[in-house]
C-alpha positions in Angstrom: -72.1 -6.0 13.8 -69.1 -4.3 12.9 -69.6 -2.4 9.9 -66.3 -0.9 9.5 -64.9 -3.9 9.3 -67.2 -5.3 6.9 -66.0 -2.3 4.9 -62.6 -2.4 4.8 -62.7 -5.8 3.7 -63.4 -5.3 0.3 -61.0 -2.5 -0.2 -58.1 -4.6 1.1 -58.5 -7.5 -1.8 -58.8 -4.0 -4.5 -55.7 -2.1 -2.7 -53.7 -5.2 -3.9 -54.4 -4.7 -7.3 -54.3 -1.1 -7.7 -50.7 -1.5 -6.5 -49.5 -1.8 -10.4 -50.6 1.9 -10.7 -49.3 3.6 -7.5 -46.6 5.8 -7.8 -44.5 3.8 -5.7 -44.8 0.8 -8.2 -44.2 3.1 -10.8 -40.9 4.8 -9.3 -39.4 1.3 -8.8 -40.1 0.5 -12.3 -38.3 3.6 -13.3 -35.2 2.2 -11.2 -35.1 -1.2 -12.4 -35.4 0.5 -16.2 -32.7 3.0 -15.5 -30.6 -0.1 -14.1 -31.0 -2.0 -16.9 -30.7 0.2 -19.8 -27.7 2.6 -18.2 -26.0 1.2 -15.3 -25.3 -2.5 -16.6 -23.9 -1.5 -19.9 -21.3 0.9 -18.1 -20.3 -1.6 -16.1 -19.6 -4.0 -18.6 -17.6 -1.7 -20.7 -15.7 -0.2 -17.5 -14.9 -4.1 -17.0 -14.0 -4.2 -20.8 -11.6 -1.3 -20.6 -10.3 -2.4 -16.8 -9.0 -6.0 -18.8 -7.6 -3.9 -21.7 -5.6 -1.7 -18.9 -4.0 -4.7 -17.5 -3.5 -6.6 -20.8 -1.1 -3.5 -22.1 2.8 -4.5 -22.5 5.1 -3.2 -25.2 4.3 -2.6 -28.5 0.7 -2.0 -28.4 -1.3 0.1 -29.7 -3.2 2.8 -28.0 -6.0 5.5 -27.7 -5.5 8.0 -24.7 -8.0 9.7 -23.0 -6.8 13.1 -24.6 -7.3 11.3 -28.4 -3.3 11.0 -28.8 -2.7 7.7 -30.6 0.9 5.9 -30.0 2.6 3.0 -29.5 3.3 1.7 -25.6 7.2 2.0 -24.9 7.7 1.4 -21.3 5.3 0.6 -18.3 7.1 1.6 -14.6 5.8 2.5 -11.5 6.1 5.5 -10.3 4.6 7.2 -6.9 2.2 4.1 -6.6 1.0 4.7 -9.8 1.5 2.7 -13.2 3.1 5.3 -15.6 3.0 4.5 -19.4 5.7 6.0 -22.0 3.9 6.2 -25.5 5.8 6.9 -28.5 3.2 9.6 -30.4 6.0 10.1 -33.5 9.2 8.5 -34.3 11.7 9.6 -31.3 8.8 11.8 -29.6 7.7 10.2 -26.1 5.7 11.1 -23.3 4.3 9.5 -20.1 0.8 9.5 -19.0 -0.9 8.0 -16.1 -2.1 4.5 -17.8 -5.9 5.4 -16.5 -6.0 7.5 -18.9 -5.3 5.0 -21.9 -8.6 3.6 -23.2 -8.6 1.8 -26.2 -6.8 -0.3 -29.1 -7.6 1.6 -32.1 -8.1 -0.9 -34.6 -11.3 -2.1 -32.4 -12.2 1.1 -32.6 -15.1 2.3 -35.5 -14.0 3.4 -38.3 -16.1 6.8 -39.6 -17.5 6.2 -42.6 -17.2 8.3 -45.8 -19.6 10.8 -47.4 
């Protein structure tokens, strides 16, 4: 009687499976890929390096954001900020902001040799 109705019916029960190839499917993939592969392993190291920041006291041992290796001498507050003095050499100091210390450098790799 109807015979646009009679076919739009059969399109409706293909439409559902061609959703796997539209664009739209394929876009959302991409996200969920991107999330998985890039956004959860930054997090997990920005966790990593967040626990390291707070487990710093005297005497360890450090990486800075700049490269400079030293020993933690003295964590103060200053201006609402944590401020770390890190002895680089024997009797040289300086402060840095302690966002900007990273790592403990015997977890970090070693290069190899040629």
């Amino acid at each position: 009687m109807f015979p646009l109705q009679e076919a739009a019916a059969p399109t409706a029960a293909q439409g559902a499976g061609s959703f796997l190839a539209s664009p739209l499917f394929m876009i959302i993939l991409l996200f969920v890929i991107m999330y998985v592969f890039m956004i959860m392993p930054q997090r997990k190291q920005q966790k990593q390096i967040e626990a390291f920041r707070r487990s710093l006291q005297p005497g360890s041992k450090v990486v800075t954001s700049g490269g400079v290796y030293g020993i933690v001498k003295e964590i103060n507050m200053e201006n609402g900020k944590e401020v770390v003095t890190l002895e680089i050499a024997s009797g040289v100091r300086i402060r840095i902001d302690k966002a900007n210390v990273f790592a403990d450098p015997s977890t970090m790799p070693q290069p190899t040799k040629k």
